[in-house]
N, C-alpha and C positions, 0 to 999 in steps of 0.2 A: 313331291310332297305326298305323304301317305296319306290313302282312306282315312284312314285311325284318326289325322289331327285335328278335324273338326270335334270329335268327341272330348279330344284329351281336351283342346282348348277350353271346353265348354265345361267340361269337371272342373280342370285347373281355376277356371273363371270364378265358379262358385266355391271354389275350396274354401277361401279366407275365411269369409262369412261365415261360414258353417263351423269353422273352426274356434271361430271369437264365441260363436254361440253354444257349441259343446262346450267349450269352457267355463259357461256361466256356474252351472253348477260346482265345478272343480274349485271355479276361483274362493268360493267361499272355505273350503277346507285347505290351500295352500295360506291365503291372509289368514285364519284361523290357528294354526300352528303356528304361523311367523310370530305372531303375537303370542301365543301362550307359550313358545319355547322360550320367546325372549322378555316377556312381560312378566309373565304369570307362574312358569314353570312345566316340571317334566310330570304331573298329576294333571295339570289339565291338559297336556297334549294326550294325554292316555285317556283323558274323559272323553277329548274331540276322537282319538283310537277306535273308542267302545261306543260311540255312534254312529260310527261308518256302514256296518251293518245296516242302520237304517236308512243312514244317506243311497247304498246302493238299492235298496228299496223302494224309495224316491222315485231314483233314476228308472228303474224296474216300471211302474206305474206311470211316469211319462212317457218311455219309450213305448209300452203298449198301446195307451190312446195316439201320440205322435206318429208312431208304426204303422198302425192301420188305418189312422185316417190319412195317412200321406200317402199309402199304397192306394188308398181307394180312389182319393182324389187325383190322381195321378193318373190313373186309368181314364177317371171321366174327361180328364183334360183331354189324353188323347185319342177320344173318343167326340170330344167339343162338345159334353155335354154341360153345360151351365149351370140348368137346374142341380144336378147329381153334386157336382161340386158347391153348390150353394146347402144344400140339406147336411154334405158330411161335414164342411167347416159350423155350421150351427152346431149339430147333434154332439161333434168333438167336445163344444166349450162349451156346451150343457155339461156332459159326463165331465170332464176336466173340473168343473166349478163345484158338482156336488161331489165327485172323491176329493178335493183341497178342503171342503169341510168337515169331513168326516175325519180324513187325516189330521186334521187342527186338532178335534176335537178327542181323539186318540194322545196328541201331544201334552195339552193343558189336563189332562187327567193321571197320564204319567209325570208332569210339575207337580203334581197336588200330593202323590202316593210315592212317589220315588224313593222319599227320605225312608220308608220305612220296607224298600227291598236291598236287599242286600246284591248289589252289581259283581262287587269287588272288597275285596277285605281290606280295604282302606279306607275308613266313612269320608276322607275327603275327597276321594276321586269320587264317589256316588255323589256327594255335595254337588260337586264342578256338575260332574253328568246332567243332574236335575234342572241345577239352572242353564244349561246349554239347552235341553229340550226346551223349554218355559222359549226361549228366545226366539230359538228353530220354529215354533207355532205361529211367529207373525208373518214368517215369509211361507207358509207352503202354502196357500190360497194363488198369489200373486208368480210362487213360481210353475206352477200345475199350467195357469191361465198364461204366463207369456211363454211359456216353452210351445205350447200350442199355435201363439200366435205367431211365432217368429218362424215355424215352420210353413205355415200362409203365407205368409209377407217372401219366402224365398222361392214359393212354384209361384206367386205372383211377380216374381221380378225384382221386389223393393228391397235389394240386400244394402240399401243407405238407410234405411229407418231402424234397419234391426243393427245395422254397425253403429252407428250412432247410440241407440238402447243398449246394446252390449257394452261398448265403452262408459257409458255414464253409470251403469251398472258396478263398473272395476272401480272407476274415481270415487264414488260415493262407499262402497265398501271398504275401502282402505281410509280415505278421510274419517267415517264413523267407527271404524277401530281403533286407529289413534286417538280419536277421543274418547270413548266409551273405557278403555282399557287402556292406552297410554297415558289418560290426564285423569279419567274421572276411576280408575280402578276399579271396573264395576265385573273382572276376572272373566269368568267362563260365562255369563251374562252377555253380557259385553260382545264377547265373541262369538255370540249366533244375532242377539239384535242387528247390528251392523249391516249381515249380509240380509238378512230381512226387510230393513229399509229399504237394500238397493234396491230388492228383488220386486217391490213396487214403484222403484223407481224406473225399472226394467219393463215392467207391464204400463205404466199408464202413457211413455212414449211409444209406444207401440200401440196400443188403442184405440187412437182416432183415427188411424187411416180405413177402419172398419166401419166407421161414422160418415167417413165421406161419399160422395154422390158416383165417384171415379170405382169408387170398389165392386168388386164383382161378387164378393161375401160381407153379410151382413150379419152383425147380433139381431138375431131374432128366436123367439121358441115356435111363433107360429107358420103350422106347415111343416115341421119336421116328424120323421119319418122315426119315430122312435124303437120299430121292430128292427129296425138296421144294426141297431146298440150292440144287440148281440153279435153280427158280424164283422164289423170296426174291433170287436174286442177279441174277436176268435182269431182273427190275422194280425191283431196285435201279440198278443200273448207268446209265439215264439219266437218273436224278435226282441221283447220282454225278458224272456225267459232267463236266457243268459246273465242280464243285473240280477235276478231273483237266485239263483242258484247264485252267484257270486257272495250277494247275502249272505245265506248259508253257508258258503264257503268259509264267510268271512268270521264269522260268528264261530266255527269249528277251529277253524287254525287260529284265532285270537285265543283260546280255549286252551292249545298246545303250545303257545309262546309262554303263555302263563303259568304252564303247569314246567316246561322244561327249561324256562330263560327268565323270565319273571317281568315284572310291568318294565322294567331297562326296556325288553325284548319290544313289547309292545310301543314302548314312546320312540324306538327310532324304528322301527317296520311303518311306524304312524308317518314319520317324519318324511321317509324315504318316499312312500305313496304318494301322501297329500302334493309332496312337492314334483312328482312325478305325472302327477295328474293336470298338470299343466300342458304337458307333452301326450299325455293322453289323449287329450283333444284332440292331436293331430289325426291319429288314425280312427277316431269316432266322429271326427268332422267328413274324415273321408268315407267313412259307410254310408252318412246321411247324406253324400253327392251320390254314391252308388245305389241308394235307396230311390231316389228321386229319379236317375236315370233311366234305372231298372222298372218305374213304375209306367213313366210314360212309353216307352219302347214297350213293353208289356200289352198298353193301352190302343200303342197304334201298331201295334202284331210289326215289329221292324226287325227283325233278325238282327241285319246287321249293325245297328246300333247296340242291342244287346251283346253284343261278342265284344265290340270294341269298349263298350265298359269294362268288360271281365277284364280284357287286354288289358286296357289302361293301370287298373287295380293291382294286378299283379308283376308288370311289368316297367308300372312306374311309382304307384306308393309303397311296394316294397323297398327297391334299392335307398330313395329317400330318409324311411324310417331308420335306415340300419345305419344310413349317415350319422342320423339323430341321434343313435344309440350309443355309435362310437362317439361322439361327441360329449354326452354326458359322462361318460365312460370317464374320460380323459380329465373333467374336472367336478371329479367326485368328493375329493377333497373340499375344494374352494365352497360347494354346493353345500356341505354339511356345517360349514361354518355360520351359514346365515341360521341356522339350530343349535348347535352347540359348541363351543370353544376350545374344550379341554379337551386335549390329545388323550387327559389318561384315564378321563372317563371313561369307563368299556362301551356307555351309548356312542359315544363318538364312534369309534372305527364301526358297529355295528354298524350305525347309520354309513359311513364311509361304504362298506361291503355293499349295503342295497342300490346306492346308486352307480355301484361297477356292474351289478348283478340284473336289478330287474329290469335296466331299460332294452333288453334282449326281448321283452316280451315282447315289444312292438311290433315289431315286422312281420312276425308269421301269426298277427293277430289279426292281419288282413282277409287273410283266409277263412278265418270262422266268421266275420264279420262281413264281407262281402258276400261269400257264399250262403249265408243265413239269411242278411237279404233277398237274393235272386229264390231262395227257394221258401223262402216266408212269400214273396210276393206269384211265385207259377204253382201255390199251393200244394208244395210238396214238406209240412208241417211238421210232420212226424220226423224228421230228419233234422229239423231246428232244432227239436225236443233234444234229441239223442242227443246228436253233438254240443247243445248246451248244456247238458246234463254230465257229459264224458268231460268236455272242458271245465265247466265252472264247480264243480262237486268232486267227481272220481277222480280224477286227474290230480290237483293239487293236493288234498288233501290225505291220498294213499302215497301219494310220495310225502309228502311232509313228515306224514308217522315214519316211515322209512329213513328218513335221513334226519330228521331234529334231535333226536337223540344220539345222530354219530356227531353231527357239526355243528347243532347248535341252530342260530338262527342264519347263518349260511343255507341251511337246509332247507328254510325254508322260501328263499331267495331262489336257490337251483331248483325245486320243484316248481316254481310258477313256471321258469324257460323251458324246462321239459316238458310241461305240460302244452306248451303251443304245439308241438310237434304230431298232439289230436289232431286237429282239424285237416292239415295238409293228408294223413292217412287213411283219415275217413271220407275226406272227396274224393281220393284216388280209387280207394275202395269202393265207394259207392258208384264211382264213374264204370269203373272196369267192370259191376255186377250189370248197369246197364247198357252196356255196350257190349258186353261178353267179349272185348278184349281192353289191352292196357289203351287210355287215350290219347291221341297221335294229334289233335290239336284242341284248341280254344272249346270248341263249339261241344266239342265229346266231353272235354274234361267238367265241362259246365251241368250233366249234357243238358241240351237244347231239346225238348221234344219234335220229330219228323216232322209232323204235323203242324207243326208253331210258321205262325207267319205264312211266305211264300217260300217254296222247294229252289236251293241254286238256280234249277235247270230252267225254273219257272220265271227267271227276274236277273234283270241285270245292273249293278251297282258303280257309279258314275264318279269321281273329285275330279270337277272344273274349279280352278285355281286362276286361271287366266283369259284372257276371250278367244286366244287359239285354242285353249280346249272345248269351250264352248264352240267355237263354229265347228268343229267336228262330230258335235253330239247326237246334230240334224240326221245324219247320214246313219250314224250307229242304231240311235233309234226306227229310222225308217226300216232297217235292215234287220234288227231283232222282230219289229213288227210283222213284219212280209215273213218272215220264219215263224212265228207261230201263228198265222193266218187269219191275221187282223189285214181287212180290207187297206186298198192304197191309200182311196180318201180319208179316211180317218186314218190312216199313220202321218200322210202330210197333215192333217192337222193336228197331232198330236204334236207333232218334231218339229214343226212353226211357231208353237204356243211356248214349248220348252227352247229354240232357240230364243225367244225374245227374251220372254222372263230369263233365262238365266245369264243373258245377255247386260239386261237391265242390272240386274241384279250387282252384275262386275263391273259396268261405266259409274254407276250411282251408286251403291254400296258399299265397293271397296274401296272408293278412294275419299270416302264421309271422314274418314278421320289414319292415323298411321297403323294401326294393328295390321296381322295379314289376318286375311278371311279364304273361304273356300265355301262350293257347295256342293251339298253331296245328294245327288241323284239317283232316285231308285225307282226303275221301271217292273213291274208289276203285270201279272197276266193271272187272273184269274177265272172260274167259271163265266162268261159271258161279259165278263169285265176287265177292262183294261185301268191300272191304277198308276197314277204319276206321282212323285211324291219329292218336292225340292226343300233341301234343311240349309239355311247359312244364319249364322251369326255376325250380320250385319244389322242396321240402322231398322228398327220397325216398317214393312212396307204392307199393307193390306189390302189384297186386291180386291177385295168386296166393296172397300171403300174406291179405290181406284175405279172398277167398272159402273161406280154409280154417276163418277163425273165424266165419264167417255162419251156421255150423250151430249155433253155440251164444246166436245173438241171436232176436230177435222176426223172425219171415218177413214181418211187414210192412215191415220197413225193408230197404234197399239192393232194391229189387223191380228196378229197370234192371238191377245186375248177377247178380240171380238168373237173371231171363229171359234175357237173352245167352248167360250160361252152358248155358245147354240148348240152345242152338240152335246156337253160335256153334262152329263147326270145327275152330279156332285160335285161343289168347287169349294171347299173348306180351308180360312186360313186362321192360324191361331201364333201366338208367340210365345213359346213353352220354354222357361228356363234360361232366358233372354235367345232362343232360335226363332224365328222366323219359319215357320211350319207352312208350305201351300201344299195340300192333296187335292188331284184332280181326279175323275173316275168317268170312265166312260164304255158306254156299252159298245159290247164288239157287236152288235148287230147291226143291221143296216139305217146309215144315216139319214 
């Protein structure tokens, strides 16, 4: 079994989740067209069109506070500091509650004044428009506050509280569109109310487990650390950045459908997205598992968990997505029919083209998306910038001009795929500037800074899978240790403590239920210190809790973890992401 499969498992594990929950938002502009292409008509799909712009704005201001307080908390986890993750979950859903009022408050003034801007040269598409924001103002409070929280609820583990709120989220959004717009005809109304309701039905399941005694974050204002704001937002903002330029993107190429294809243009590029955006989730579900990865391994300086992220990323959500791709591909017809009927509508085949066309973008979307990540979170920002800025603006849009006037809105389907093709040149690029030549594996192409974590030469990297690989570990260990001249007695006590435990770990862990499991062991040599470090994705085990009831068993039994305990510096365990995290540390000096 490879190194690597502890990681993948543990992405894989969290993927769902993540993916029901990137959807929250989307799902509201797929039910949204379903109904106004088949309810209402091809003026309010173009109305629900010419809000997208804003809706990626949204996204933009979630993803900033969500960004940076997952990156920070992240860190604190793996660092096991409590407090620090108690102050950034507050400070988040302070900031998160007063930008949802502000944004309301933005919304219901454009309901009020709408009628009298001219959006679009059609007063009924501006009608529709008006009353779609008016609707959109009840759910951005509620959706600000549970985007936030359902990012807590998955570095805490709870990914049933937030599938449960995601799901009743979808069932409530489609039941009140049906009614609002199938029986009560209440049009482009109708069709933002709807997802507003859900979107508090979304937040107030999610809520109380913030309430309860069991939680380790609490709503509270007092005691928060509110010069941090600014830092939460600084490491937000280029993970941000990319919705916000997409924005603008969106707002410029809506601009040139308009002007070269006409609102047709606009209602099936609408159609083709909104319904795409379903599938969208998958690969922004999977940045927010590499967000979370990248944040703890960041936290506890791991190397090589940071590399088998990257690995996983590119080596398993891409082949996936381009499955996805082809698969849409293939029933692009069937998909445009749930929009529109008529073969000899020109929106028809348009819409037909987008869904042959853009689901290409996925795959090599990983790239800007994963890599922005790792380099939003090792503070290499200015580099988010660029390449969200080359991607989401330059990129599409200088090809759009280029090809919409030779093909139409084909044109501007083939610039979105071309435009992926940024990201994978600019990490090459930027890899080969810091490396001064082309990069030859994982850790270059990322790169890794020298300095980050422990140097190869300095540590050695363990997968016991089995108990014969654990009783051979005693041996290895003792044998790395005597090589970098760490005394005898403290190496048999180290290679005692890690034969038990991981011992334990395989008699009682792996056989708790049918999954496979594995642990992955990282020996560690520092200045004056020696660092043990076991990860498995089995059953919660806590040896802190454990070494408190040792004093009431037989002193022959657990002998590894009594001896450590005496000698050992630091003995930290925590459960990060559903792993089982024990770090042990012990000085190389005399016992």
């Amino acid at each position: 079994m490879k190194e690597a499969n502890l990681t993948q498992r543990v992405m894989f594990r969290l993927l769902p989740v993540q993916i029901l929950l990137a959807s929250i938002g989307n799902i509201n502009g797929i039910v949204s067209s379903l109904f106004a292409g088949n309810f209402v008509g091809v003026k309010a799909m173009t109305a629900v069109g010419l809000y997208s712009p804003i809706s990626l704005a949204m996204v933009a201001l979630n993803t900033m506070l969500v960004g940076g307080a997952t990156i920070l908390c992240g860190e604190h986890i793996g660092r096991n500091d409590s407090e620090g993750v108690q102050n950034v979950f507050a400070l988040d859903f302070a900031l998160s509650g007063m930008i949802g009022v502000v944004v309301t408050a933005g919304h219901l003034i454009f309901g009020m004044i709408g009628s009298f801007i001219n959006v679009s040269n059609d007063p009924e598409i501006g009608r529709m428009l008006t009353l779609y924001v008016l609707g959109q103002a009840l759910g951005i409070i509620p959706l600000m506050l549970g985007s936030q929280l359902s990012a807590f609820l998955s570095l805490d583990n709870r990914r049933t509280r937030t599938t449960v709120a995601g799901i009743m989220y979808i069932v409530v959004n489609f039941l009140l569109n049906f009614l609002f717009v199938g029986v009560m005809g209440l049009e482009a109304l109708g069709l933002s109310l709807a997802p507003s309701i859900g979107l508090w039905v979304y937040f107030l399941i999610q809520a109380p487990f913030f309430m309860k005694k069991e939680s380790s974050m609490r709503f509270t204002t007092k005691g928060i650390k509110w010069h941090e704001a600014a830092n939460m937002i600084r490491i937000g903002i280029p993970g941000a950045a990319g919705f916000a330029y997409n924005a603008l993107r969106g707002m410029i190429v809506n601009s040139l459908i308009l002007k070269y294809v006409g609102s047709v243009g606009i209602s099936a590029f609408t159609a083709a997205n909104t319904f795409l955006s379903l599938f969208w989730a998958i690969p922004n579900g999977m940045a927010v598992v590499s967000r979370m990865m990248i944040s703890v391994s960041v936290g506890e300086e791991d190397r090589k968990s940071l590399i088998d992220t990257t690995r996983t990323a590119l080596f398993n959500f891409i082949p996936i997505l381009l499955a996805i791709a082809f698969f849409i591909m293939l029933f692009a017809e069937p998909i445009t029919r749930f929009y529109y009927r008529d073969p000899q509508d020109p929106v028809y085949m348009m819409t037909v083209m987008g869904f042959r066309i853009l689901p290409y973008c996925m795959p090599l979307s990983i790239i800007i998306l994963h890599f922005s990540c790792y380099w939003q979170t090792t503070n290499r920002r200015v580099h988010v910038h660029v390449l969200a800025f080359l991607d989401g603006v330059v990129g599409v849009t200088t090809l759009t001009m280029l090809l919409i006037g030779k093909i139409g809105l084909n044109g501007v389907y083939v610039a979105n795929v071309l435009n992926g093709f940024i990201a994978p040149v600019y990490v090459l690029v930027y890899s080969y500037y810091y490396n001064k030549h082309f990069p030859k594996t994982i850790d270059e192409l990322m790169p890794v800074p020298p300095q980050f974590g422990v140097p190869v030469f300095g540590r050695i990297d363990l997968s016991l899978t089995d108990m014969d690989s654990v009783i051979g570990v005693s041996s290895t260990l003792q044998e790395f240790c005597q090589k970098k001249g760490i005394d005898k007695r403290r190496a048999f006590f180290a290679s005692l403590f890690l034969e038990e435990m991981a011992g334990n770990i395989v008699k009682h862990g792996f056989s708790a239920d049918n999954r496979k499991h594995s642990i992955h062991v990282c020996i560690a040599i520092r200045p004056e210190t020696l660092i043990m470090s076991l990860k498995d994705d089995c059953v919660p085990f806590n040896i802190e809790q454990r070494r408190q009831m040792m004093n009431q068993e037989d002193v022959t039994k657990n002998i590894g973890i009594r001896l450590v305990s005496g000698v050992a510096s630091e003995m930290q365990y925590q459960n990060v992401l559903g792993l089982n995290v024990l770090t042990i540390r012990l000085n190389t000096g005399s016992v």
